[in-house]
N, C-alpha and C positions, 0 to 999 in steps of 0.2 A: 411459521416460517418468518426468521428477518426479514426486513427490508434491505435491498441496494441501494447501497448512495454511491454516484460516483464523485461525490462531494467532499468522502473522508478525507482526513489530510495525508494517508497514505496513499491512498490513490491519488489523489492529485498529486502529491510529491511525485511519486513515481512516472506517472504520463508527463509532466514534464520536463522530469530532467534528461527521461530518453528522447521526447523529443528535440531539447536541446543539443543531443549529442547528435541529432540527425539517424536513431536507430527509429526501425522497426520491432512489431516487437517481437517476429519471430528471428532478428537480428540479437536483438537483445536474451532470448533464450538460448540461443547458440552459445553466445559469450558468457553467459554465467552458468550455463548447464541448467539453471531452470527451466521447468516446464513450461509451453507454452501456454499450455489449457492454463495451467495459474495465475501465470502474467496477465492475461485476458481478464480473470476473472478479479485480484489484486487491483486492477485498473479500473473495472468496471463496479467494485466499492462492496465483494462479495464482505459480510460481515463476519465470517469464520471464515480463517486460514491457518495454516499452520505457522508459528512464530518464527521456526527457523527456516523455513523456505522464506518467510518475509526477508530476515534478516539475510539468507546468502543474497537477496534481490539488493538490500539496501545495503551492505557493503561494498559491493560493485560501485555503487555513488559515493562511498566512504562516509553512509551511517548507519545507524542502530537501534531495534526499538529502544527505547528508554523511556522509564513511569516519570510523569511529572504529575506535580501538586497541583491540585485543582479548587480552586473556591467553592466556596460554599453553592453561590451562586450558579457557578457551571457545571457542577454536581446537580443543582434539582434541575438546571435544562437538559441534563441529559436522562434524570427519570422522566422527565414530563414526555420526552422524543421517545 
């Protein structure tokens, strides 16, 4: 079984920018039609999610997964993690 981080940068992005907007987050499931249980768990750093339930969440904030290039470097910290 993964580990949880709620440290990803998609969960944090996300708990913050709802809280910036002053939502909750079963406020915030209402408004995108996403599920709560996802948002919850989205937030709380679940390591498997589905990508387009990500993306209908991060569209609402107007963004999008997207691959970026990784160094060499951040590539072995992420096998070493």
């Amino acid at each position: 079984m993964e580990d949880w981080s709620r440290d990803n940068p998609i969960a944090e992005f996300t708990r913050q920018r709802r809280r910036e907007l002053k939502l909750t987050q079963v406020e915030l499931s209402d408004i995108t039609g996403v599920g709560l249980r996802f948002i919850r768990e989205l937030e709380q750093g679940k390591p498997s999610l589905m990508m387009n339930k990500v993306n209908e969440l991060l569209l609402f904030f107007g963004h999008t997964l997207t691959p970026i290039e990784l160094s060499r470097e951040q590539r072995l910290k992420l096998i070493e993690d």
